[in-house]
Structures are given as C-alpha cells and as structure tokens.
C-alpha positions as CSV (number, residue, x, y, z in Angstrom):
1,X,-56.7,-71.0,134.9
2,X,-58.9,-73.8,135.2
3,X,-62.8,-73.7,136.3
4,X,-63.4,-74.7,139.1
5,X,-66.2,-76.9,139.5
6,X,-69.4,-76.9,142.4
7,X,-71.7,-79.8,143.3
8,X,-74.9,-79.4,145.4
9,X,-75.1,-81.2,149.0
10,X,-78.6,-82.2,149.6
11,X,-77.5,-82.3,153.7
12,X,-76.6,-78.7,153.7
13,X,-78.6,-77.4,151.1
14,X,-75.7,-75.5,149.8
15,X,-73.1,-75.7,146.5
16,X,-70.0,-76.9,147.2
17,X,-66.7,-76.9,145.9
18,X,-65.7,-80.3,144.1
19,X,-62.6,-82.5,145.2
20,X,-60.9,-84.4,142.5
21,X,-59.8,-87.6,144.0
22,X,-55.6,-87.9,143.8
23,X,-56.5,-91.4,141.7
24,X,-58.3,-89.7,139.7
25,X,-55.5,-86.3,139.3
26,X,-52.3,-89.1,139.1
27,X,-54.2,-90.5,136.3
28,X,-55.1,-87.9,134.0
29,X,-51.7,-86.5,134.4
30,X,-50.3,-89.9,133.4
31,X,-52.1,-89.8,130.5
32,X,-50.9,-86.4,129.4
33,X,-47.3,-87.4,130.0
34,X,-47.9,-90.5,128.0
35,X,-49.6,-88.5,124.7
36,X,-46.7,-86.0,124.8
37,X,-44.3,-88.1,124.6
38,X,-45.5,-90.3,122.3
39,X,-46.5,-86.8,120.3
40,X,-42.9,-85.8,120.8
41,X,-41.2,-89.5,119.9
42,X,-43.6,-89.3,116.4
43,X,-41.9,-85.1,115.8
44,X,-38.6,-86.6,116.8
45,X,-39.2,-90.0,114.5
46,X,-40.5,-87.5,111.5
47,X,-37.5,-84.8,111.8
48,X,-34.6,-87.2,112.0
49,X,-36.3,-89.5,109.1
50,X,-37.2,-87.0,106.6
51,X,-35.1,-83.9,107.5
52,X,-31.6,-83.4,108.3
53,X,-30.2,-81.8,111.3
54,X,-27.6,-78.7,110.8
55,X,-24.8,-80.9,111.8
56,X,-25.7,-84.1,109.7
57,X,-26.2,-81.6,106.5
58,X,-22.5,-80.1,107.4
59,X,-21.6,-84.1,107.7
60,X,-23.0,-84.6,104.3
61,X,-21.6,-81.4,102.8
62,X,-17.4,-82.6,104.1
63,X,-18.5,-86.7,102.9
64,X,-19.3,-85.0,99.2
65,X,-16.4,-82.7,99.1
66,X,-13.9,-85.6,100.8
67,X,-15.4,-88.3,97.8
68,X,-14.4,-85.7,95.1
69,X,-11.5,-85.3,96.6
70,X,-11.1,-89.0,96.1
71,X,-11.8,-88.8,93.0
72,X,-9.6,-86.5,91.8
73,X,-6.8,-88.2,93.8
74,X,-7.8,-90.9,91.3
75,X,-7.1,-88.9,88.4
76,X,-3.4,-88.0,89.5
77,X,-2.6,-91.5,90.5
78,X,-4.0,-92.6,87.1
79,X,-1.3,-89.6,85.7
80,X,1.0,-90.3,87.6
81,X,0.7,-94.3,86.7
82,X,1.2,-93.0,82.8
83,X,4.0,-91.2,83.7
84,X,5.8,-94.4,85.5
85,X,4.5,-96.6,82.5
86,X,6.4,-94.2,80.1
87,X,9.7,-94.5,82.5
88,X,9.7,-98.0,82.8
89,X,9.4,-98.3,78.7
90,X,12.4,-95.9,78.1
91,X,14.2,-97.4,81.0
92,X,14.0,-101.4,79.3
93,X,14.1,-99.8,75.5
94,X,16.6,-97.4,75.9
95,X,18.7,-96.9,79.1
96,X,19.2,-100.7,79.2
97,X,19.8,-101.3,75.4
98,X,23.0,-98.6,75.9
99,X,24.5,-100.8,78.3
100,X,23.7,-104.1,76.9
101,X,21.5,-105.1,79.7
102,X,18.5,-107.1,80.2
103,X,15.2,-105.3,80.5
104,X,13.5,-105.7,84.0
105,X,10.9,-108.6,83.3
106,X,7.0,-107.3,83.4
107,X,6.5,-109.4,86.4
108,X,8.9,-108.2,88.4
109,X,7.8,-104.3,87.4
110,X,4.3,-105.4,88.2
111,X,4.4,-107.3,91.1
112,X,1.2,-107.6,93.5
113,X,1.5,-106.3,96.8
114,X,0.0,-107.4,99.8
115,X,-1.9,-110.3,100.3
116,X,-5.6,-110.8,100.1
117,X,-6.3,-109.3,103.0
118,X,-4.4,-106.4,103.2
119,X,-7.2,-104.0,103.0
120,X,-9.6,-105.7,105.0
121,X,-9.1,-102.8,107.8
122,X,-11.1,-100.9,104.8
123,X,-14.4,-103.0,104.6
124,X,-17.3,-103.1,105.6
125,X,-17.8,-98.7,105.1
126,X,-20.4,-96.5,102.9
127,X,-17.3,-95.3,100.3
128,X,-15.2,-99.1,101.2
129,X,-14.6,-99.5,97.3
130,X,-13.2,-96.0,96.5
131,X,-11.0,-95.7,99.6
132,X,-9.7,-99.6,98.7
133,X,-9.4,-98.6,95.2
134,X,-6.9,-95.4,95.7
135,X,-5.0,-97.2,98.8
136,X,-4.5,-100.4,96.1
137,X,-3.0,-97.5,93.2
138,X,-1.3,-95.7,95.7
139,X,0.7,-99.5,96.9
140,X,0.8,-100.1,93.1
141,X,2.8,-97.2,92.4
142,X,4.9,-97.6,95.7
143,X,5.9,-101.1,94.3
144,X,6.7,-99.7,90.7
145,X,8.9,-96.7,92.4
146,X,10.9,-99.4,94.6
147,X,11.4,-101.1,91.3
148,X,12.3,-98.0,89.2
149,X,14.8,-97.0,92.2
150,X,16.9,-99.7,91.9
151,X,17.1,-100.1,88.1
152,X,18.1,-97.0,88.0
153,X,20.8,-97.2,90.6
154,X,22.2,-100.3,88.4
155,X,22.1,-98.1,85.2
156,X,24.2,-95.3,87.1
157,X,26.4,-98.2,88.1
158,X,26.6,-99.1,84.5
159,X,27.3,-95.7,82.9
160,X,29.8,-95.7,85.7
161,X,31.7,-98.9,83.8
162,X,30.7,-97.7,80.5
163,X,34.7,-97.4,79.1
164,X,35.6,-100.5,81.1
165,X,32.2,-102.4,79.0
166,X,33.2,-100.3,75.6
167,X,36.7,-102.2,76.1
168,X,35.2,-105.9,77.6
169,X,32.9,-106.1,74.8
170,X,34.3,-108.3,72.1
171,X,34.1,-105.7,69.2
172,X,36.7,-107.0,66.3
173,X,37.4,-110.3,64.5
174,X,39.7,-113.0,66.9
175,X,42.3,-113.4,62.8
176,X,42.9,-110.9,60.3
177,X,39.8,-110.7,58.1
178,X,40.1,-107.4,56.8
179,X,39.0,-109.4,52.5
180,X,36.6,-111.7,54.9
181,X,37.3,-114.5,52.6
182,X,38.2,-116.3,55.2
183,X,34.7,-116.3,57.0
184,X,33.8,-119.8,55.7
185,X,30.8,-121.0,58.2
186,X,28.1,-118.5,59.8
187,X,26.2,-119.5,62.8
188,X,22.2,-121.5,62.5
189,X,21.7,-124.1,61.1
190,X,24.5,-125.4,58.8
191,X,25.4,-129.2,56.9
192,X,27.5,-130.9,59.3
193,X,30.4,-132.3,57.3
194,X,30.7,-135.6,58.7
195,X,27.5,-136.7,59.9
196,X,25.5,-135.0,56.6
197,X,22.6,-133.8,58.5
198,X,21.7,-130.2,59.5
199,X,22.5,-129.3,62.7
200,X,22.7,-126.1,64.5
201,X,26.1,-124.3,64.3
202,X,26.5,-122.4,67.1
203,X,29.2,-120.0,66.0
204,X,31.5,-118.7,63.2
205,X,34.1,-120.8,60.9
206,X,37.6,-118.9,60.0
207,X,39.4,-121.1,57.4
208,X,43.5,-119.8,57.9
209,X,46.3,-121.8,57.5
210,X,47.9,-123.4,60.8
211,X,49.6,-120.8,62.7
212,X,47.4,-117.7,61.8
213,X,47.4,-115.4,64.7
214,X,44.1,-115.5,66.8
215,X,43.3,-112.2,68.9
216,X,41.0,-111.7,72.1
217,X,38.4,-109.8,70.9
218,X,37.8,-107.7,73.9
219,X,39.4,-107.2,77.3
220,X,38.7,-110.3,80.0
221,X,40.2,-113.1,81.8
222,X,41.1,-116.3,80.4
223,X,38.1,-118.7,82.1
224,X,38.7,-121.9,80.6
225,X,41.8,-123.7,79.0
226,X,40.9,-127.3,77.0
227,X,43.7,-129.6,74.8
228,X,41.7,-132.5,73.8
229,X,42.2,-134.4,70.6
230,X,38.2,-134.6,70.6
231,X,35.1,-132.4,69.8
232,X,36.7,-128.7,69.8
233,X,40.2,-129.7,70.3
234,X,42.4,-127.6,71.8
235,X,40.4,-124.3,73.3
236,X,40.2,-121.1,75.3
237,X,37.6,-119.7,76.9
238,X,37.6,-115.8,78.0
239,X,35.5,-114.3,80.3
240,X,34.6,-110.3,79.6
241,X,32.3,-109.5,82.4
242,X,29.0,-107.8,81.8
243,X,28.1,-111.4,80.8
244,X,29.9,-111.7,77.9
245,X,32.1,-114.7,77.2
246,X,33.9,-115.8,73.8
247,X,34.7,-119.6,73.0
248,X,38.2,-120.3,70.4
249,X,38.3,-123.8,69.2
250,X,40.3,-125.8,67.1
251,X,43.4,-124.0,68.2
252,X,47.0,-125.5,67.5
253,X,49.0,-123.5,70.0
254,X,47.5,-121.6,73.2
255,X,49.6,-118.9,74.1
256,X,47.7,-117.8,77.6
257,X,46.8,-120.1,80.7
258,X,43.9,-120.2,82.8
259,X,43.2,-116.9,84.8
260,X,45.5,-114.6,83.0
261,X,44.2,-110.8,82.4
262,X,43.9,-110.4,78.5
263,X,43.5,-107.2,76.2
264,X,41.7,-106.8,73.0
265,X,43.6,-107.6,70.2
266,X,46.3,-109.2,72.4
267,X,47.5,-112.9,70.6
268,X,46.2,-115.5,72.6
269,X,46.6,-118.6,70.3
270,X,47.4,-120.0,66.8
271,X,45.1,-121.3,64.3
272,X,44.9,-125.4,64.2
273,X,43.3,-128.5,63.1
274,X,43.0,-130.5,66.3
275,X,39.4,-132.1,67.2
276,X,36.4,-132.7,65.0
277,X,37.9,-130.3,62.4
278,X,37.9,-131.0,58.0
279,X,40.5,-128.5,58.1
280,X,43.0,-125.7,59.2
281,X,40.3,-123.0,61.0
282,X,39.4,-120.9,64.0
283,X,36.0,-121.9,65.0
284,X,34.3,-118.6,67.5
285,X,31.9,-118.1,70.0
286,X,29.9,-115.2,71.6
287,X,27.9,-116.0,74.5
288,X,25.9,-113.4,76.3
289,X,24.6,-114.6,80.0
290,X,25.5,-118.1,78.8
291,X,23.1,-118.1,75.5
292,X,25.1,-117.9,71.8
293,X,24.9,-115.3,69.7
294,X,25.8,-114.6,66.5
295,X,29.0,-113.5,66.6
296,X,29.3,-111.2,63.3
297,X,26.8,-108.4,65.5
298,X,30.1,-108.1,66.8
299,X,32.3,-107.5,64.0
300,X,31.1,-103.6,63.8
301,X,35.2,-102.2,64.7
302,X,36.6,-104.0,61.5
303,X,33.8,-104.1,58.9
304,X,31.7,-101.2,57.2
305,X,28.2,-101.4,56.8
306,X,28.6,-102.5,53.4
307,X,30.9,-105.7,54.6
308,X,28.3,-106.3,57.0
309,X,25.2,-106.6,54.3
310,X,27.5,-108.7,52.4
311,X,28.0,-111.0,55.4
312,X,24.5,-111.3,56.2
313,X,23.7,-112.5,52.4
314,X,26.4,-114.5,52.9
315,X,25.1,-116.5,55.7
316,X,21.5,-117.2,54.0
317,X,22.8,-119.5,51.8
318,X,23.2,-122.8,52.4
319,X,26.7,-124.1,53.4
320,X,28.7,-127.0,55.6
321,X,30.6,-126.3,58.7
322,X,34.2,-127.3,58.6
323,X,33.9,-129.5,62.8
C-alpha cells in the first residue's frame, strides 16, 4: 500500500493530506507503461532470438527428420537408377541382339525432361536444392521407365515373330556351295577388274556356270525386279522384313516377278553373265535397314565352323571382283 504523504498549511496551522495533481498521476503512469513494455519488447526480443519456443524446436525436430528422410530417398533413387542402368544394358546387349534389333540409342534412354524452368515452383526455400535434386531423379527415372516400357513391349512383339524372323532371315547360300570353291569374291575392298583400282565390293562373288540354280535365302517378297544389259544386269531384289533385304545380280533367267511371296531355298533365278560381269557368276547382297553387310555372317545353316575360318582367311587376301 502506498504512503500517503502530509504537508503543513501555514493558514490552518495543521498537516494536511497531499493531492497529487492528475497531470502529474497520467504521467508517471505513462512512464511505467512505457518501461514495461519496452522491458517486455527487450524479454520478448531476447527469447525469440536466442531461445526457441516449444513449437519452433518441434518445427525443427520434423525439418531434420523430413531432410533425412530426403536423404535416404536419395539413396534408393540412386539404387534404383543402378538397377535401371543394369536393365537398359541387358536390354540393348542381350534382349535386342536375340532378335537382331537395334539397341535403343543413349540419347533417346537419356532424354532431358522438362524445360528449364520446370522446377522453378521449388526455388527460392531453405532445403530448394535437395527437394529440386530428388524431384529431378525422381523425372529422370520416370523418363527411363517410359523408355524401358516400350522397348520392352517391342521385344515381346519380337519373341512373338521369333519363328516367322528364324525363317525371314537369309540363313544359307542363294547356289550350291556345299566345296565353296565357288566363292570367288568376298565383300571390302577388292581390284575392280576393269577399271584396275580398288574399290569397295559390296557383296559376295559365286563363279557357276550359266544356268546354276540360285535359291532365296530366306522367306520374303520379291521387292525389286531389274533386266538391264548395264551395271548389275539382270536382278532381283527380296524383301525379308525385320529389315533384312538380299540383292541377286548378274542373273540370266528370273524365275519370280515383282511382289510374289518366296520361301527359303525356293529357285528364284539362274546364274548369268549379263551387265558389268568378266564371267558366268551370281553376285549377292545382304542389307540390314538399308546398310550392306557381309553376307558370309549369314552362311551359318550350310557351313561348319571350320568352313567358316577358312572363309574368313579367304577373304584377307587380296583378290579382283569378277563386275
């Protein structure tokens, strides 16, 4: 309780009780009000500066746990990014190879996704670069899977056709070569006869007298039919499917016309001399998606393994084409 305070009045003689003027009361309580709360705004700067409240540290405690959490999701993405890596090698250097198909190219596989600014929605935050980071592995992967998917599907589609490729594929000789002394030109680069430069031959020489059977070496359709007195002469052209073509040149008589179904080992024309050709022969193509190949990889139903060193030692040493 406060004191209460006396003055003396000369008039009366007497000690009288002192009156605080209102100015004066409005005042001092002003001031009090103004030094607490400044007192209180100084607690209230200190706490929230230096010490956290119970809810920020609970804040603090789920923002730690949800970064690890993160992180870990890292980790399996990272796993998980091996594990597709590891399906996309077998799938190009096995599953493919089978089927004799083209492996998926790396670009494709590892295509970006999104533009530059797709994860701007994720700037401009405390833990920005690890959420960006997992959301970019996360699309990554998304994009691989898509990929994956659909190679896959075609695979399936190719097992599917597998006896109906095992019987396009042009697996045997197009004559009778069972001695192979009548393989007389190998494909590269060979002499060519007329012109006495080296040149690249782009396919396989049988020498065989006029009117030696010629064969389709797989299944297919007869794509092209040529008689011309020039270049290759008279020729067919069959189409196997699964990108496979095979070329027959130099042919005397063509027994098949254009877009007639034709079956391996079926006769399909005669061995001639017509065009640029030094002699009686059966000059052969294989083409696969439009590029040559060489054609005695394709030999493997009529020669053993031994034949087929033999041929390849054969076709090292220098020799002259016969067109």
């Amino acid at each position: 309780m406060a004191k209460e305070k006396f003055i003396f009045n000369p008039a009366t003689l007497k000690y009288e009780k002192a009156k605080r003027p209102l100015k004066k009361i409005l005042g001092r309580t002003f001031l009090w009000l103004s030094a607490s709360s400044v007192f209180a705004f100084l607690v209230l700067f200190v706490a929230y500066s230096f010490f956290d409240s119970p809810k920020e540290r609970i804040l603090k405690r789920e923002l730690s746990q949800m970064q690890l959490q993160y992180e870990i999701l890292n980790d399996r993405l990272d796993q998980i990014t091996t594990v597709m890596d590891d399906m996309q090698e077998r799938d190009d250097n096995i599953y493919r190879v089978i089927f004799e198909a083209e492996p998926i190219p790396a670009s494709v596989r590892k295509a970006g996704y999104g533009g530059t600014d797709r994860y701007a929605n994720l700037e401009g935050y405390k833990n920005s670069g690890i959420l960006i980071k997992t959301t970019e592995k996360l699309d990554k992967i998304t994009s691989q899977i898509v990929v994956q998917s659909k190679s896959f599907d075609q695979v399936f589609e190719m097992a599917k056709n597998k006896a109906e490729f095992l019987s396009a594929m042009p697996a045997i000789q197009p004559i009778n070569n069972k001695d192979l002394k009548r393989l007389s030109s190998y494909f590269g680069y060979r002499m060519d006869p007329f012109y006495k430069v080296m040149k690249f031959h782009e396919g396989v020489d049988f020498s065989a007298p006029v009117g030696t059977e010629i064969y389709a070496t797989g299944d297919g359709e007869v794509s092209n039919v040529i008689k011309s007195k020039r270049a290759y002469g008279n020729s067919v052209t069959i189409d196997h499917g699964f990108g496979y073509q095979t070329f027959y040149a130099h042919c005397d008589k063509i027994l098949v016309k254009k877009g007639q179904q034709v079956k391996r080992g079926q006769i399909i024309a005669k061995v001639g001399n017509t065009g640029k050709s030094t002699a009686p022969h059966l000059h052969y193509e294989v083409l696969k998606n439009k590029k040559r190949i060489d054609p005695i990889n394709f030999f493997f139903n009529d020669i053993t393994p031994e034949e087929y060193e033999l041929i390849l030692e054969r076709s090292e040493s220098p020799s002259q084409t016969m067109d």
